[in-house]
N, C-alpha and C positions, 0 to 999 in steps of 0.2 A: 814566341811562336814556336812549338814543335814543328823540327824538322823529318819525314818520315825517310828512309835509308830508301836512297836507290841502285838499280845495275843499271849499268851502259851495256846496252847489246851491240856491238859494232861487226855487219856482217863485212867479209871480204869475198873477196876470188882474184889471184894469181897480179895482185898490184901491193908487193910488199911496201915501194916506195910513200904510195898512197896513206897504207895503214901505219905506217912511221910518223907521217906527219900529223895522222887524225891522232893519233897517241899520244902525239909531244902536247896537242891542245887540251888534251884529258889531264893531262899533269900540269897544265896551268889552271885550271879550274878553282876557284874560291872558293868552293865547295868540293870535298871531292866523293865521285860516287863510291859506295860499298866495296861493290867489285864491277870489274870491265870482265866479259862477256867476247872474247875472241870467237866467232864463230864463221870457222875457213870449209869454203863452196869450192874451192877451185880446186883442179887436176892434181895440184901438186900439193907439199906441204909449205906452200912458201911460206904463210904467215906463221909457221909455227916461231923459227928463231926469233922472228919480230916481235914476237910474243916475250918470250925469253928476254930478250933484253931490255924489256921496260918492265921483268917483274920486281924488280929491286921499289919500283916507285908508285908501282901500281897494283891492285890484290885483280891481279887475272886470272881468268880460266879459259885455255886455252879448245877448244870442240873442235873437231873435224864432222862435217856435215856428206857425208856421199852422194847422197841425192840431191842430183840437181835442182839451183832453183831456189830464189831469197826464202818462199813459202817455207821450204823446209827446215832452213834456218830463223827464220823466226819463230817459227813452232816449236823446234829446239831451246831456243832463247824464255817463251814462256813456260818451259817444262820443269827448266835445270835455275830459273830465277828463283831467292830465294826470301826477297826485299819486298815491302808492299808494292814500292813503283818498278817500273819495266821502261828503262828509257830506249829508243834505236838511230841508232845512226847510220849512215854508208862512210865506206872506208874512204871514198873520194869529199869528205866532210871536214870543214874544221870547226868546232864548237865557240865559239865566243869563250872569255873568262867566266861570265857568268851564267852558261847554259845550264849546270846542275842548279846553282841557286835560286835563278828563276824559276824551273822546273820545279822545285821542292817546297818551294815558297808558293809559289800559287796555286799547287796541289793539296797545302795544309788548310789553306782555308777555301777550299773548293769542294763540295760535292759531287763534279761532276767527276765520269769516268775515264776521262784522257783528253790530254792538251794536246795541242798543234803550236810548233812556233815558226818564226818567218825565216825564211832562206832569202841569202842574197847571192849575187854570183860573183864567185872567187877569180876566174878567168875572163872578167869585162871589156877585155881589149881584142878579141875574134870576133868577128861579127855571128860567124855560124853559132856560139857559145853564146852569143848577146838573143839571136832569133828564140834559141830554144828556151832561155829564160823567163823572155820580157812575155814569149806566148803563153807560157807555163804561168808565170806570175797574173797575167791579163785575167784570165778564166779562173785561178786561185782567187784571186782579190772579188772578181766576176761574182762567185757561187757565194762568198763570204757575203758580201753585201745584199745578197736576193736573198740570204735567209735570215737576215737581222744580225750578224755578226756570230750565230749559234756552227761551226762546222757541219757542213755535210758529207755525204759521200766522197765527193771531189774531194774533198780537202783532207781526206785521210791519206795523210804524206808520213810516209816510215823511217824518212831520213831526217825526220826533226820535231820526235811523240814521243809524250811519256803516257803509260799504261798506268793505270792500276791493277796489277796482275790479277787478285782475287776475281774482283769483276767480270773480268772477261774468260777466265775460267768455269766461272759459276754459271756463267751462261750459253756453256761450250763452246766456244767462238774460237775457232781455230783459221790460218791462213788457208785458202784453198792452194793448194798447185797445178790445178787446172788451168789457172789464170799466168800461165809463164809459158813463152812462147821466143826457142833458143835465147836465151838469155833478158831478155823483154816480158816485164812482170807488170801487171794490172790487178795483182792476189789485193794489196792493198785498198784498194776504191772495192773491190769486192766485199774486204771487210769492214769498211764503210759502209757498203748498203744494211753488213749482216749488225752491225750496232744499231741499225737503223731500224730492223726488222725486234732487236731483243729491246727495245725502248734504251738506251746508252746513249747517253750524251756527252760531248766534250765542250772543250772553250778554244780560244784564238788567244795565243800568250805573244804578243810580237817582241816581248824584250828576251822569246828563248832563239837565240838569233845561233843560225848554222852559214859558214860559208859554203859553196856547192860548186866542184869543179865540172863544167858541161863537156860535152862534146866540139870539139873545134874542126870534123869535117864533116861534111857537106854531107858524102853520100852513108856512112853511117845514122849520121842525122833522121835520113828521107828513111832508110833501111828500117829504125825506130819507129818510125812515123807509122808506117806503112803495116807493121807488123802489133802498133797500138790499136789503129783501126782493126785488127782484127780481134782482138781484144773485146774494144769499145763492143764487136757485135755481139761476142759472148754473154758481156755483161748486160744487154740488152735483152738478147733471151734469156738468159735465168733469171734476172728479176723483173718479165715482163713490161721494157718501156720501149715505148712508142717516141722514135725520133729525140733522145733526148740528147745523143751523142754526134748527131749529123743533123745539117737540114737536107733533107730531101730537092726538094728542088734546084740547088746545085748540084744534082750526081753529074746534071749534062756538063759537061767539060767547057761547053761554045755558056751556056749560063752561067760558069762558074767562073771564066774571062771578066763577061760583061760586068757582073757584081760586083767582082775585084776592084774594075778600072773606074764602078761609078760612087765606091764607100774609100778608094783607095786614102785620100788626104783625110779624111776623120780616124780612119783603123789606123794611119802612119801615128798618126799621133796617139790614139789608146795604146795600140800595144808597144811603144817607144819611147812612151811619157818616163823621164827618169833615166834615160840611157843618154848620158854626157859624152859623145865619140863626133869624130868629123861625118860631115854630112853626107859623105860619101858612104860610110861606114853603116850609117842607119838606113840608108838605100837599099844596101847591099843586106842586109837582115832584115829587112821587109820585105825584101823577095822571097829570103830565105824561109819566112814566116808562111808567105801562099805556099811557096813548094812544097811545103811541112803540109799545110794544112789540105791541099788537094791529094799529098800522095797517102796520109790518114785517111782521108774520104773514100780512095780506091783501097787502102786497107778490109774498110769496114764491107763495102760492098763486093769485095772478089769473093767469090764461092769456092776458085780453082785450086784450094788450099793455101797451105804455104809454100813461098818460093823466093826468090832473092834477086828476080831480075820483075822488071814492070815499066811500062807505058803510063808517065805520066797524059800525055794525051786524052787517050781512051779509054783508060781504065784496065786496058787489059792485059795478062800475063802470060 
């Protein structure tokens, strides 16, 4: 079986520590890619030495991106790529041994235009870090199964896809960066819909396995959440849909209580199913999952713009 030559695109911003460690798992790779794809977002030039010191083992190219915002480094990434595939990862990422090989392997014998593989979570012992995975994972696996196993929108995840660069080239498919909102990017599920719109399809590769270190506090969590929903409404208006990111009938706060406390014990266990922690533990990231999910809700429907304080309560800022 022909293997075709891939790049690793690894975006960063200002977490050298981060991009050392995603790098040390590039150089255990069974496969390894072409070239790694350094592509630094942040303030400073932190990742450059990082850079530097893994070129003895790895064919890097080191980018400085200015403008802010993954969009622009990804668009960078498929500009300067010079391999059929285009793989991406975050620098908070560690690849499996066999992330490139899966990747290349099931790309040779595959037609379709880009893979998705499955992410697990690398920090499993925070509960905050458990909520935003297991909800993350819940509505991933969710959208996979309601479309027959084919990825959708949703599921276009850029910390763990490989590209067929041509492709998406050919069919001008570019990141938007409209879709980033201070540091909180939805360009992605954007370009999900836009595959969606140029007929592109992908697959679900669950042996291209990435570890994914989350967030462990609370109020950047909700902060996330919050500034998603505003997101989710973007993406609602430019590709005209109707409730598919909310339900409506929760906006009320006193309905969105009742709801909680009367599916509580069925959602405890969907979106928990698989998190091995004391019980106190899944408690506590259960909570953390409604918090999550009511201060998205008042994300999506605040009109007041952007802002960094909010009322979960009422919705209002």
């Amino acid at each position: 079986m022909i293997k075709q030559k891939i790049t690793l695109a690894i975006l960063t911003k200002n977490r050298p520590a981060e991009l050392t460690r995603c790098l040390r798992s590039v150089i255990r790779q069974t496969v390894q890619p072409a070239r790694v794809l350094i592509i630094d977002n942040g303030e400073t030039y932190a990742a450059k030495p990082v850079a530097e010191n893994f070129r003895v083992k790895l064919h890097i190219l080191y980018m400085k991106e200015t403008k802010p915002g993954t969009a622009y480094g990804r668009n960078t990434a498929l500009t300067y790529c010079t391999t059929p595939l285009l793989g991406f990862t975050d620098d908070d990422c560690i690849l499996h041994k066999n992330w490139t090989k899966e990747a290349t392997r099931a790309l040779s014998g595959n037609k379709v235009s880009y893979i998705i593989g499955r992410s697990l979570l690398m920090n499993r012992h925070h509960p905050v870090a458990a909520a935003s995975y297991h909800h993350h994972t819940y509505w991933f696996n969710k959208k996979l199964q309601s479309s027959g196993g084919i990825p959708t929108a949703f599921n276009f995840d850029t910390k763990n896809i490989v590209l067929r660069r041509d492709n998406f080239l050919q069919k001008k498919l570019s990141f938007d960066p409209n879709f980033s909102i201070r540091g909180v990017d939805s360009s992605d599920t954007d370009m999900g819909f836009q595959t969606i719109h140029a007929g592109i399809t992908g697959a679900y590769i669950p042996k291209m396995i990435v570890s994914h270190q989350e967030i462990t506090h609370l109020l950047p969590l909700l902060k996330k959440a919050h500034i998603r929903g505003k997101l989710a409404l973007k993406l609602s208006n430019k590709w005209s849909l109707t409730n598919e990111f909310v339900d409506p009938a929760q906006r009320n706060f006193l309905l969105f209580i009742i709801k909680a406390l009367q599916h509580a014990p069925h959602e405890f266990q969907q979106y928990l199913r698989g998190y091995h922690a004391p019980v106190w533990h899944k408690y506590t990231a259960y909570l953390y999952i409604k918090l999550m999910e009511r201060t998205y809700m008042q994300g999506y429907y605040d009109t007041s713009g952007e802002t960094e304080h909010f009322d979960l309560a009422n919705g209002s800022v």
